[in-house]
PLY file of the C-alpha trace (Angstrom):
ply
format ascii 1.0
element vertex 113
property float x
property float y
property float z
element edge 112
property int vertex1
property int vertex2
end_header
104.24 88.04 97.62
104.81 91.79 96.93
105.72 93.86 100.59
102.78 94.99 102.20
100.81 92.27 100.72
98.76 89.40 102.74
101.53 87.29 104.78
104.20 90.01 104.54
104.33 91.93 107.33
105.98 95.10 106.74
107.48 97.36 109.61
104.60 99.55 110.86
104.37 103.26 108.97
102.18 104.23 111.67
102.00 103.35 115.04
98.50 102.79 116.08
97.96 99.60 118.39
100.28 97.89 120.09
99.40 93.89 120.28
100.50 91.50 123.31
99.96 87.94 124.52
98.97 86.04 121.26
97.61 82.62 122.86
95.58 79.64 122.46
92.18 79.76 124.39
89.33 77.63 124.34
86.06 79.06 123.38
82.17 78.16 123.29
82.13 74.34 124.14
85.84 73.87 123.81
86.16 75.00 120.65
89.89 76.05 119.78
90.47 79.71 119.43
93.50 82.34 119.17
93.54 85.50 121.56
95.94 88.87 121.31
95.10 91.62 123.45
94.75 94.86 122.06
95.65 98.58 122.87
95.07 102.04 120.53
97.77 104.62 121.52
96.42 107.69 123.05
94.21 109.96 121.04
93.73 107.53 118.40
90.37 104.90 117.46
89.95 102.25 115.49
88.85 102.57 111.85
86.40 100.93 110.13
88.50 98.67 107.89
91.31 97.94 110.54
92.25 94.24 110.01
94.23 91.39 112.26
96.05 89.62 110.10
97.27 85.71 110.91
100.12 83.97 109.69
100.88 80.00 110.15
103.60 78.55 107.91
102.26 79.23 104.35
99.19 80.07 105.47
97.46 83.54 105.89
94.13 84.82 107.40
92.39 88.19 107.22
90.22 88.15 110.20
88.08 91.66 109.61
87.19 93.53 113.24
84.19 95.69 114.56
86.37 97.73 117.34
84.40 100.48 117.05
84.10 102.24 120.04
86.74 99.81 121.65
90.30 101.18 121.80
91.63 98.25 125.15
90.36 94.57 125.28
91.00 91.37 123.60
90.39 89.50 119.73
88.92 86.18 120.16
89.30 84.07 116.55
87.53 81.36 116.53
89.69 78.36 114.49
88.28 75.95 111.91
90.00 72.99 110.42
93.64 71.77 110.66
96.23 74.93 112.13
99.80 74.92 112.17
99.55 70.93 111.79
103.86 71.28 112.67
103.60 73.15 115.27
105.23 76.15 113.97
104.73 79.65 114.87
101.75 81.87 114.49
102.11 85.67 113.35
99.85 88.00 114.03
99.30 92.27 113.31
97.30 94.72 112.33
96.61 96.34 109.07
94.48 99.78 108.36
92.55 99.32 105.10
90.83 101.75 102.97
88.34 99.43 101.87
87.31 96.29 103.15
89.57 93.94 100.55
92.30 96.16 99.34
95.72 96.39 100.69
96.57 97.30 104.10
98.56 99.91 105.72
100.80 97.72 109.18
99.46 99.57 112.17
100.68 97.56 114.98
103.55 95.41 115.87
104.25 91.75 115.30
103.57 89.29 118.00
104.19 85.64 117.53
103.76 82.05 120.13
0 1
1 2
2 3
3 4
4 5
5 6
6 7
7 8
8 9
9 10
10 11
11 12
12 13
13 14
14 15
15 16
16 17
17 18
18 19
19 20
20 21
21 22
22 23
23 24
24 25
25 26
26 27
27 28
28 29
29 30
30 31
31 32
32 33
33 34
34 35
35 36
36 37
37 38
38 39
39 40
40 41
41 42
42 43
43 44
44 45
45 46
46 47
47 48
48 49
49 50
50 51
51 52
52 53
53 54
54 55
55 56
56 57
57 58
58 59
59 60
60 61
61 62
62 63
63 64
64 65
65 66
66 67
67 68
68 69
69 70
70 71
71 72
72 73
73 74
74 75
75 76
76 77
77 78
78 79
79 80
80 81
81 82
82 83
83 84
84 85
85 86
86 87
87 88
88 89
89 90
90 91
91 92
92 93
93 94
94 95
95 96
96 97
97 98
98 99
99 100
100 101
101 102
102 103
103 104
104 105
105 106
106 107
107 108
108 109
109 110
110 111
111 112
């Protein structure tokens, strides 16, 4: 992996949100999901291409958000398949992209359960 990259979580350049509480939740008829709440720092707003990023062992997800507007609350991800089938740790920050797929820019802190 090459720093910056998907599943390398670099220490933020710019301090935009500050993540807390990563935890499992259930969801819609039980179904297994992953919360974090969420705060922008004062005076700033999300961007259009501002990305939570999830790591589990060797695994990584881009999970793409629609905060607009929202700058306090909580990301539900809803899970599919196997996760963390160890029972290692989860990862989870934020990443500021230019455009949707390209590299990100770390925007928030690290939080991991």
């Amino acid at each position: 992996m090459f720093p910056g990259g998907p599943g390398n979580a670099p220490p933020a350049a710019i301090s935009v949100v500050t993540l807390a509480n990563l935890r499992d939740a259930k969801g819609f008829a039980g179904s297994p999901e992953l919360h974090v709440d969420f705060e922008y720092a004062a005076g700033t707003t999300p961007a259009a291409f501002d990305t939570l990023i999830l790591k589990t062992g060797n695994s990584v997800s881009t999970v793409r958000l629609n905060l607009l507007g929202q700058t306090k609350g909580t990301i539900s991800v809803r899970l599919f398949g196997p996760r963390n089938p160890a029972g290692g740790v989860t990862e989870a920050w934020m990443e500021r992209r230019a455009v949707p797929n390209g590299l990100g820019q770390k925007i928030s802190n690290s939080v991991t359960k």
